[in-house]
C-alpha positions in Angstrom: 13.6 8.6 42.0 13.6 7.0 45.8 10.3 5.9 45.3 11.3 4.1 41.8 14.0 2.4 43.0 12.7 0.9 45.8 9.5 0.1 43.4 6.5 1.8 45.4 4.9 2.5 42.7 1.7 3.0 45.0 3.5 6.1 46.6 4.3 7.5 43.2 0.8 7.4 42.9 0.4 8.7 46.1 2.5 11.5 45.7 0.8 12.4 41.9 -2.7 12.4 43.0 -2.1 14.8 45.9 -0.1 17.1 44.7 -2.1 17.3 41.4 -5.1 18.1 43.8 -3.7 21.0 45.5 -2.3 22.4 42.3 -5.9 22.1 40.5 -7.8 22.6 43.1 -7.4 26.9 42.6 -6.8 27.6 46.2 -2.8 27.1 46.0 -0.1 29.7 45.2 2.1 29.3 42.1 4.8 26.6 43.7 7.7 26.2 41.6 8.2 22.8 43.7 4.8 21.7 43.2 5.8 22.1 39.2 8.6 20.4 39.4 7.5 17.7 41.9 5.0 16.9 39.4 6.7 17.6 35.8 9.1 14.7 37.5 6.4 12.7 36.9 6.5 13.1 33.1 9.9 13.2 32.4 10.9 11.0 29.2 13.5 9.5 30.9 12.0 8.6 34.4 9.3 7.5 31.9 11.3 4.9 30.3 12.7 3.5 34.0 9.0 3.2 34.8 8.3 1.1 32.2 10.9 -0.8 32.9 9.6 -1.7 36.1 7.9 -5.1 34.9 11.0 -6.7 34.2 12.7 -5.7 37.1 10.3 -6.0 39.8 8.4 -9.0 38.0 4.9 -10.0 37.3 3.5 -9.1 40.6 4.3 -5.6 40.3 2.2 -5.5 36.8 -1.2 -4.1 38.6 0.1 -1.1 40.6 2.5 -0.3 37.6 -0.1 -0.3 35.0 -2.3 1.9 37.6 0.3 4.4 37.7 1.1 4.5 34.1 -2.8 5.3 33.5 -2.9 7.8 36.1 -0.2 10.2 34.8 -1.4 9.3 31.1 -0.1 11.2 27.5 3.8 11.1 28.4 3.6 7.9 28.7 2.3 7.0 25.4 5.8 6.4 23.4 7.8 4.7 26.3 4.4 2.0 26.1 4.2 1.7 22.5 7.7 0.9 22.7 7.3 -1.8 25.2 4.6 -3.0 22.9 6.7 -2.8 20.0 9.5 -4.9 21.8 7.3 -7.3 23.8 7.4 -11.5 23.2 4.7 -12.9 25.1 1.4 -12.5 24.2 0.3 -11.8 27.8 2.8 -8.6 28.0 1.4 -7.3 24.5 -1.9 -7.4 25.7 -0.7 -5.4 28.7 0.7 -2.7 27.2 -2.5 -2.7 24.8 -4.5 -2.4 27.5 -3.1 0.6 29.1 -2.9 2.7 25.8 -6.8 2.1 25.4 -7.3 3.2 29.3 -4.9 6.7 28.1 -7.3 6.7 25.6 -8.2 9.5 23.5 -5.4 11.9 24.6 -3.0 9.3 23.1 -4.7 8.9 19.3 -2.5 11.8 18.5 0.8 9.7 18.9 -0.6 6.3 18.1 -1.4 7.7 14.8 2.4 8.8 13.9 3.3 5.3 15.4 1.3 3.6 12.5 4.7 4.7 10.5 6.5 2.1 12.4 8.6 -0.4 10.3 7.2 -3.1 12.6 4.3 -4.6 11.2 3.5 -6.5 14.5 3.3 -3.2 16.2 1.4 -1.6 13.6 -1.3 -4.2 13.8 -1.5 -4.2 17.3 -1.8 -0.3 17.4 -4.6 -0.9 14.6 -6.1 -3.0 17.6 -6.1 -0.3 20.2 -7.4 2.8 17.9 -10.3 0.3 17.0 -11.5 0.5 20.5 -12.6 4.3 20.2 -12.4 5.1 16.6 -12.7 8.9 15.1 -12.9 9.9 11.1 -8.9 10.5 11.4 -8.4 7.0 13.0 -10.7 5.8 10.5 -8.8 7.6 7.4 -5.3 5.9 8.4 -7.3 2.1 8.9 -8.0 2.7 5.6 -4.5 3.4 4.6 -3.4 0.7 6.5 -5.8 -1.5 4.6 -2.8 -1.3 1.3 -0.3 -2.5 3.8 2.7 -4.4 2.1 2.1 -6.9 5.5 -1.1 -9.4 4.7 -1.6 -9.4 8.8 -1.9 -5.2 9.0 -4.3 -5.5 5.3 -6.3 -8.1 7.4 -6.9 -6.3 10.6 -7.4 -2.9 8.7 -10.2 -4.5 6.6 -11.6 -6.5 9.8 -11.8 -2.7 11.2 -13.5 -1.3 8.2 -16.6 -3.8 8.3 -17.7 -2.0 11.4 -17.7 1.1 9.7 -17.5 0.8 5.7 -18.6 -2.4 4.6 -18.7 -2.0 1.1 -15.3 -0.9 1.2 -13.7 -3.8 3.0 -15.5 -6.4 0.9 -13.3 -5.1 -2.2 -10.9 -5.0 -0.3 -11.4 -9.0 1.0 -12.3 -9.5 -3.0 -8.6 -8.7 -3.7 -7.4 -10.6 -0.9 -9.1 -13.7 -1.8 -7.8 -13.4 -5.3 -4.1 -13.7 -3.8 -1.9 -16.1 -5.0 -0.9 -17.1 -2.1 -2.3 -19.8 0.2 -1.9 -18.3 3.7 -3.3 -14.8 2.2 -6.3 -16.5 1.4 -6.6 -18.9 4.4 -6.7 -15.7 6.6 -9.0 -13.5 4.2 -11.5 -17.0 4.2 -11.5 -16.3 8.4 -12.7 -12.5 8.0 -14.9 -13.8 4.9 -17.5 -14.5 7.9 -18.3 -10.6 8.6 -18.8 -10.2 5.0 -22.7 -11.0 3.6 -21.6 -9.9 0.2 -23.0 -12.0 -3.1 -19.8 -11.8 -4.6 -17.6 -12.6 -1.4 -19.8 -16.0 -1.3 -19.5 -17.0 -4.6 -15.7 -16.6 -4.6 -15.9 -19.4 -1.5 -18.5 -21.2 -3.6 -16.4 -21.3 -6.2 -13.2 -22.3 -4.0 -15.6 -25.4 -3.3 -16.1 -26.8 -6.2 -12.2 -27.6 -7.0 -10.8 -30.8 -6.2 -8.8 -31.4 -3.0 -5.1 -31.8 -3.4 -2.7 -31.5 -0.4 -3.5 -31.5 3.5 -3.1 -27.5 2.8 -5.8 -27.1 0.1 -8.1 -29.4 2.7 -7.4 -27.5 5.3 -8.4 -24.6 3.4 -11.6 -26.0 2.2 -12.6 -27.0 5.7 -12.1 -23.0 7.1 -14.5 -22.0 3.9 -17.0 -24.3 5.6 -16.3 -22.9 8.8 -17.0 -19.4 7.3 -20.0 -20.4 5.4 -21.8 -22.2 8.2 -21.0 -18.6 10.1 -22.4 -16.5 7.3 -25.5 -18.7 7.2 -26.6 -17.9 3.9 -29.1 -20.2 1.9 -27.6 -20.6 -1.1 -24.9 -22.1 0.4 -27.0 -25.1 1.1 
């Protein structure tokens, strides 16, 4: 607690990595302190004033903070996706994104029953993070995910699932793209440019051939270009 409220969070660290050592390294005695010293360390509620830490100590603190998050690892997993869940700024989401893929596997287990979350936003970006190291359970939930009642979640599920089932997330882009609403579409044109399905390109084709009306439906048109010229496919021509 001294050492978190003055914020040397490079002592913590300290502190973890030795006396981890010497109870791992097989040649020390069962040390109720040792235990303790280092249970502290896991604690959901020093946890939480850990996490913390950003917005008290500030921006410059981020590094050693994020270093000693990673270091101690699983119990750390909710009080971060929680953070996530809660951050603003783009820069602090990515953050806390990067330190659950650095916990890495040890984590999936709780990022898994986060995907239950209310939050969209949070469920996307979690979506984001198991995509980095992806097993046939992570993969069972993207596809899940990928009936979302959030458009954003159904797009970043299907983005997912072109790395691993493409068949799968062209229907599921085929149903997006029938949508009746424009944004819907807009975004499902964008991830139209993994796709190299027949029936994907005719659908933009077809989206072509109808007049232009509003800045919104030219605006659309243009990103079917955009996608086209990335799929490169003749027949476009």
């Amino acid at each position: 607690e001294f050492f978190l409220d003055t914020g040397n969070y490079a002592g913590l660290s300290k502190i973890y990595r030795t006396w981890s050592a010497h109870l791992n390294s097989g040649h020390s005695r069962i040390n109720p302190l040792t235990e303790k010293v280092l249970a502290g360390h896991s604690r959901q509620e020093f946890a939480m004033e850990v996490v913390e830490g950003l917005n008290i100590w500030g921006e410059e603190y981020a590094e050693v903070i994020r270093n000693y998050i990673i270091l101690v690892g699983l119990p750390y997993t909710e009080p971060v996706v929680e953070q996530l869940g809660r951050a603003k700024q783009y820069k602090h989401r990515r953050y806390w994104m990067e330190i659950l893929e650095a916990i890495g596997a040890d984590a999936h287990a709780l990022l898994l029953e986060a995907l239950q979350d209310e939050r969209w936003y949070l469920v996307r970006n979690l979506l984001i993070v198991l995509s980095k190291n992806p097993t046939p359970a992570i993969i069972r939930e993207i596809l899940k995910l990928s009936s979302h009642q959030h458009p954003k979640v159904r797009h970043e599920a299907i983005k997912i699932l072109y790395q691993h089932n493409p068949t799968t997330a062209d229907r599921l882009l085929l149903k997006e793209l029938a949508s009746k609403h424009t944004e819907i579409r807009f975004n499902a044109v964008r991830i139209a440019a993994l796709s190299r399905n027949n029936a994907v390109i005719d659908v933009l084709h077809g989206e072509l051939q109808k007049p232009p009306g509003d800045n919104t439906t030219l605006k659309y048109q243009r990103q079917i270009l955009v996608t086209l010229a990335q799929i490169g496919n003749p027949t476009s021509i």
